[in-house]
C-alpha positions as CSV (number, residue, x, y, z in Angstrom):
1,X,-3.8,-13.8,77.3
2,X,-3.5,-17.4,77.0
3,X,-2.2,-18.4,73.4
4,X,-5.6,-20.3,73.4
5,X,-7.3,-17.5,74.0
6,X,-6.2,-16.2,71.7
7,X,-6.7,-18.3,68.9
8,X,-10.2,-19.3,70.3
9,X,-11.2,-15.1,69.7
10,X,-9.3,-15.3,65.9
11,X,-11.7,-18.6,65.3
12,X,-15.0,-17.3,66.4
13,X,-14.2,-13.4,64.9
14,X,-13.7,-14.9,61.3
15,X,-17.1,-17.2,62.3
16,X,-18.7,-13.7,62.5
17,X,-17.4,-11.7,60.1
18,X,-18.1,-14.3,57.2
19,X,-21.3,-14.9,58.9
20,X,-22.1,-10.9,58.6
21,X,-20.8,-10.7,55.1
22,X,-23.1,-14.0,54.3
23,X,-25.9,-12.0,55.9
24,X,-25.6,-8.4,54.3
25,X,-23.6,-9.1,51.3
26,X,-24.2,-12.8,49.7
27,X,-24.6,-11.8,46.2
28,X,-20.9,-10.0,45.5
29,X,-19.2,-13.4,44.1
30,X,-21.9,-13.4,41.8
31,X,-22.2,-10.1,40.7
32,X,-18.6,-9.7,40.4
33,X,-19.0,-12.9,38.7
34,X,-21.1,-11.6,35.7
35,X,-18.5,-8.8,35.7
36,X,-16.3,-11.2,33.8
37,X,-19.1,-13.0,31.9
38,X,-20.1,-9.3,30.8
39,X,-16.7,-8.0,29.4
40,X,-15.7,-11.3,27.6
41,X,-19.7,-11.2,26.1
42,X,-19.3,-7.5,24.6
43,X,-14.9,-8.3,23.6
44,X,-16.7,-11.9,20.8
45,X,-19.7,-9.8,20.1
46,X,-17.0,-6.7,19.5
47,X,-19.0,-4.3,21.4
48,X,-17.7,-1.7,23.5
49,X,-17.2,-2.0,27.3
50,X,-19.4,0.1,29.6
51,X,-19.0,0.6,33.4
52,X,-21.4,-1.3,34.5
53,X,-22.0,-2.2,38.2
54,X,-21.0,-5.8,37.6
55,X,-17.8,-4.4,36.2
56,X,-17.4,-2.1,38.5
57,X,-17.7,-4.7,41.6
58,X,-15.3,-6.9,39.4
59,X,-12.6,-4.2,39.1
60,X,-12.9,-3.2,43.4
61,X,-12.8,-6.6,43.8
62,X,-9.9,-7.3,41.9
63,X,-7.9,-4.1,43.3
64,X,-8.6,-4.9,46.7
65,X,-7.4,-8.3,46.2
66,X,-4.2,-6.9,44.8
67,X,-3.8,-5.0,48.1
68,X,-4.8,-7.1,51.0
69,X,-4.3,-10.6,48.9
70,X,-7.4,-13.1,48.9
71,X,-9.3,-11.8,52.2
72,X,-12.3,-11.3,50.2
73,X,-12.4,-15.1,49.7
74,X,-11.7,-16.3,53.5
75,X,-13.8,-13.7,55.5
76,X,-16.9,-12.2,52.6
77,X,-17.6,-14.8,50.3
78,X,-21.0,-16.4,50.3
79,X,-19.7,-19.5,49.0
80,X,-16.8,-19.8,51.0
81,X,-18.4,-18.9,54.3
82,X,-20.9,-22.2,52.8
83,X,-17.8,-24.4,52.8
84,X,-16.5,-23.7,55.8
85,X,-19.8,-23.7,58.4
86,X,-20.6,-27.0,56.5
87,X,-16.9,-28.4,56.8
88,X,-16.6,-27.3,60.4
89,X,-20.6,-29.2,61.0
90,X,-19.1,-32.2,59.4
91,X,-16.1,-32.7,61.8
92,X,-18.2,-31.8,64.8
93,X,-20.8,-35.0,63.8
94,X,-17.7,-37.3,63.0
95,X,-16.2,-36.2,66.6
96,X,-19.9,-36.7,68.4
97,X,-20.1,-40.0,66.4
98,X,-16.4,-41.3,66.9
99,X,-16.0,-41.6,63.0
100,X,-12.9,-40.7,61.2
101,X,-13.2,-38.1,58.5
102,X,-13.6,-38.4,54.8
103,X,-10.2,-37.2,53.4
104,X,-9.3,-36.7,50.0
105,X,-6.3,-37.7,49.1
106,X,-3.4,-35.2,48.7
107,X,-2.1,-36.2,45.4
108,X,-5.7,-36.0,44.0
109,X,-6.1,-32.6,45.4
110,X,-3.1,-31.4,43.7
111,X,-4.3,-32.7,40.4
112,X,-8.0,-31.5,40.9
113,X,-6.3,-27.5,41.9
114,X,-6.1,-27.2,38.1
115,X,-9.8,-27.8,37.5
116,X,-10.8,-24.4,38.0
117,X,-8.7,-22.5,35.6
118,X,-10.1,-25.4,33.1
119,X,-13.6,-24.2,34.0
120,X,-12.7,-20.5,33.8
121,X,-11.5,-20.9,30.4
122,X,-14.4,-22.8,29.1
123,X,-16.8,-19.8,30.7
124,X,-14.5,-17.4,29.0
125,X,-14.4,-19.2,25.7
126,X,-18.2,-19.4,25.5
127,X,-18.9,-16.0,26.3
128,X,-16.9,-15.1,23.7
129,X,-18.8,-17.2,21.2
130,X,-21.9,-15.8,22.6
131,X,-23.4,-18.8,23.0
132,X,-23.0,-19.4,27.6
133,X,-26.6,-18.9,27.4
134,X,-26.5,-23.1,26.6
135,X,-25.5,-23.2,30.3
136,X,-28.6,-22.0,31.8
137,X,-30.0,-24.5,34.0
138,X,-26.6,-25.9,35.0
139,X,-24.7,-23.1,36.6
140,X,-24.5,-24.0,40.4
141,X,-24.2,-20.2,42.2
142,X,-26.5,-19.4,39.7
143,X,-28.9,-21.4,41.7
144,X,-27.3,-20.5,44.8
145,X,-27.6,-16.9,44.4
146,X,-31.9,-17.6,43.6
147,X,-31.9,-20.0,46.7
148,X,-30.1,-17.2,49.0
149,X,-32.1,-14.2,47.6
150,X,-35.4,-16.5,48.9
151,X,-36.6,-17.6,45.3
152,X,-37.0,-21.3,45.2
153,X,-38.6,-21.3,41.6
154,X,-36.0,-23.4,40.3
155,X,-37.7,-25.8,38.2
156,X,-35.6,-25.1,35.3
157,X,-32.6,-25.7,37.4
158,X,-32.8,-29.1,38.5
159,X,-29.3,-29.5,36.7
160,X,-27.4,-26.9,39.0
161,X,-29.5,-27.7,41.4
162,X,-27.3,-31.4,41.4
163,X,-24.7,-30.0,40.7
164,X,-24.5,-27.8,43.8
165,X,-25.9,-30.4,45.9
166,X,-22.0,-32.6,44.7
167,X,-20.5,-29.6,45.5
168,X,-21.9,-29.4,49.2
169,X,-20.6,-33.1,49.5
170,X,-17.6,-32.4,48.5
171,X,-17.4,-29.4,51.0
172,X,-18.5,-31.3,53.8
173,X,-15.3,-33.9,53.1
174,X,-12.6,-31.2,51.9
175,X,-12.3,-27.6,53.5
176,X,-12.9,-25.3,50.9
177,X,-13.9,-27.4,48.1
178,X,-15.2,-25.4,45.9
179,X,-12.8,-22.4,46.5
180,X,-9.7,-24.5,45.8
181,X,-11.1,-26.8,42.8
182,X,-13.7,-24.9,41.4
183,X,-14.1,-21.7,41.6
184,X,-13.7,-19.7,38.8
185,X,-13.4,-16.3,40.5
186,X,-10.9,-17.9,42.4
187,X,-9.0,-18.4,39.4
188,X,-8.7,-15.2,38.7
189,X,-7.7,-13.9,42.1
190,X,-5.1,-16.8,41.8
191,X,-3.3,-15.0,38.9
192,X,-3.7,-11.4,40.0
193,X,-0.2,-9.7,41.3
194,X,-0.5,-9.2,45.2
195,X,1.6,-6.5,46.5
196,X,3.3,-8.2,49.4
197,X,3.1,-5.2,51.6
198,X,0.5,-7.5,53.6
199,X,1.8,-10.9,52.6
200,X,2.2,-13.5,55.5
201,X,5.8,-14.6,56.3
202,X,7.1,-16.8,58.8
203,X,10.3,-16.6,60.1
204,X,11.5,-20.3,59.5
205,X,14.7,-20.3,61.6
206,X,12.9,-20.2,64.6
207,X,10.2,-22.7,63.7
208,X,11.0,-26.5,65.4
209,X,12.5,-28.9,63.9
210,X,10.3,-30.8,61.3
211,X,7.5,-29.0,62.4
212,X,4.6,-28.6,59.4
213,X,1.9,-27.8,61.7
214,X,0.9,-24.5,59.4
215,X,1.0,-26.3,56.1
216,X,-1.3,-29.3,57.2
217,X,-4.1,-26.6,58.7
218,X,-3.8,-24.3,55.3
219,X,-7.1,-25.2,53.7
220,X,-5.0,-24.9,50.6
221,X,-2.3,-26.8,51.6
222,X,0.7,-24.3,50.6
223,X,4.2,-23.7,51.9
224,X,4.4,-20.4,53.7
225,X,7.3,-18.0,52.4
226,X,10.3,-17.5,54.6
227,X,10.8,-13.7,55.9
228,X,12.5,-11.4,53.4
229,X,10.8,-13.3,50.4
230,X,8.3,-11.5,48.5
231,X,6.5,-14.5,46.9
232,X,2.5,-15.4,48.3
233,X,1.2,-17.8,46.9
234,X,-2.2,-16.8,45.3
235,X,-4.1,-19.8,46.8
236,X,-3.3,-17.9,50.1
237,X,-7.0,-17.5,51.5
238,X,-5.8,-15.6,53.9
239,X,-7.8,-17.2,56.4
240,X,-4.7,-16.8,59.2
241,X,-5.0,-20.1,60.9
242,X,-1.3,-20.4,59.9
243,X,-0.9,-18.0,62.5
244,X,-3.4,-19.5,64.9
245,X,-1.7,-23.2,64.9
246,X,2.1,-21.8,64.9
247,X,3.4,-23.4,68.6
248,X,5.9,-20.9,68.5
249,X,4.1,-17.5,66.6
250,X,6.5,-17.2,63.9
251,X,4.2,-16.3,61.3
252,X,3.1,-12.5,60.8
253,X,2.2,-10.3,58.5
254,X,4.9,-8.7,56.9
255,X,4.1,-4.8,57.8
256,X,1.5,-5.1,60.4
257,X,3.7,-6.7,63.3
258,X,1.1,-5.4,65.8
259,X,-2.7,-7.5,66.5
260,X,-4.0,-9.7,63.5
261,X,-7.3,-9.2,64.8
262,X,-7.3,-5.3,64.8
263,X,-5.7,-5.8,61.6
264,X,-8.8,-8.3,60.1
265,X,-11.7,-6.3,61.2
266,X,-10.1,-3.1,59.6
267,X,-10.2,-5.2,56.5
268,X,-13.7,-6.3,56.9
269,X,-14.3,-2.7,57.5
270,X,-12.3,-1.3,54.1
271,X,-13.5,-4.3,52.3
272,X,-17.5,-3.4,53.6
273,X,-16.9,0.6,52.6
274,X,-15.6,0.0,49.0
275,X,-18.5,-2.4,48.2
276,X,-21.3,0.0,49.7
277,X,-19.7,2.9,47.3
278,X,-19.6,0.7,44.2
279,X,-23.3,0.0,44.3
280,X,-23.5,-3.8,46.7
C-alpha cells in the first residue's frame, strides 16, 4: 500500500470514529465534566462523596486516559471532533478561495496553553465556595451540550451562547482551539500520569536532517520523545498524524509495533465498552 494510502485511510478512519462518538456519545465531556464540579461542590460544603454516574464517568475517563494517554480527546470528544470538522472546513474554503489562512502566532499560543489550568482553577475554587451557580448563563458546553441534545431554549444563555460562538472563531483559525487553550477537562488529563506502555516515540536517528515535519502538523505543537524515553507529553492528543506526516515512518508506538489502525479502532472499541458499562 502506497504510504498515501495509507495515510489517506488513518485521516478518513479518525473522521469516522469522532464522527460516531459525536453521534452516539456527545454528552461524556460534559458529564465527566460535572464529575469534577460534583466532588469539589460536596469537599467546600464538607459533604461526603457518593458514586455518582458523573463521578463514575470522571474516574473511567481518567483511568483510561492513564492507560491509552489522551485518545479520548482526539477520536470521542464532542468538542474536539467540533474543532476539527470546523478547522478542516475552514482550510478547504481558504484553498477553494486562494486565501491564506488565519494563523496565530506561535509565541502567543505558548502563552495562551496556560489559560486553561487558570480557568480550571477558578471552576474548582468556586465550587468549593459553593457559589458556581453565578456562572449560569455563561458556561459555553453548557450551552453546547442543550444545542446538541436538540433543546434550543436558550434564552437565559445568550452569554455562553457568545462565548461559544468566539470559541468557534477561534477553532476555525487554530486546530484545536479550545482543547489546547481552554479546556478544562483538558487540564486535567494534562496532569494525569500516563503509563508509557502506549506512548508514541520516534526513533530520531533515523529522522532527516533538520526535518520537523511531525512537530509543525502536532495540533499541539510538541516535541516527540526519542525511543527509550519514557516522557509523553500530556498535550499529546494522540491524534497520530505524527505518524501520518513522518517521510520516513520513524514514529510508533512504543509496544504496538504492528498496524496503528487495528491498534485505534481497538481503542474506540475499549473506549466505547467502558462508557456503555458506566452508565453513557
Amino acid at each position: 500500500m502506497k504510504k498515501v494510502n495509507k495515510r489517506n485511510i488513518q485521516k478518513y478512519t479518525r473522521m469516522l470514529i469522532q464522527l460516531i462518538f459525536f453521534l452516539i456519545m456527545p454528552s461524556v465531556y460534559t458529564t465527566a465534566f460535572s464529575g469534577v464540579k460534583y466532588i469539589f461542590t460536596q469537599m467546600g460544603n464538607i459533604q461526603p462523596l457518593e458514586l455518582t454516574s458523573f463521578v463514575t464517568i470522571l474516574i473511567v475517563l481518567c483511568l483510561y486516559t492513564m492507560v491509552f494517554g489522551r485518545f479520548f480527546c482526539g477520536f470521542a470528544c464532542a468538542f474536539g471532533t467540533l474543532g476539527d470538522y470546523l478547522h478542516e472546513l475552514y482550510l478547504w474554503l481558504c484553498r477553494k478561495t486562494k486565501r491564506r489562512p488565519i494563523k496565530i502566532n506561535d509565541s502567543v499560543k505558548q502563552k495562551l496553553s496556560t489559560v486553561k489550568y487558570f480557568i480550571l482553577a477558578a471552576i474548582v475554587i468556586l465550587c468549593f465556595k459553593g457559589v458556581y451557580q453565578i456562572t449560569k448563563g455563561f458556561s459555553p458546553w453548557d450551552v453546547f451540550s442543550m444545542i446538541i441534545a436538540g433543546n434550543f431554549q436558550i434564552n437565559d444563555y445568550i452569554p455562553a451562547l457568545i462565548i461559544l460562538l468566539i470559541i468557534v472563531a477561534g477553532m476555525l483559525v487554530c486546530e484545536r482551539f479550545f482543547c489546547r487553550f481552554l479546556c478544562p477537562m483538558g487540564a486535567i488529563f494534562s496532569l494525569l500520569p500516563v503509563l508509557p506502555i502506549f506512548s508514541i516515540e520516534r526513533n530520531r536517528e533515523q529522522c532527516i536532517k533538520e526535518c520537523s515535519a511531525c512537530k509543525r502538523v502536532c495540533p499541539s505543537g510538541i516535541e516527540l520523545p526519542n525511543s527509550g524515553d519514557d516522557i509523553q507529553s500530556g498535550d499529546c492528543f494522540m491524534c497520530q498524524k505524527c505518524m501520518n506526516i513522518c517521510p520516513k515512518q520513524n514514529i510508533k508506538t512504543s509496544t504496538i509495533k504492528g498496524n496503528s489502525i487495528i491498534f485505534i479502532l481497538v481503542r474506540a472499541v475499549i473506549l466505547v465498552i467502558i462508557m456503555k458499562l458506566a452508565g453513557i
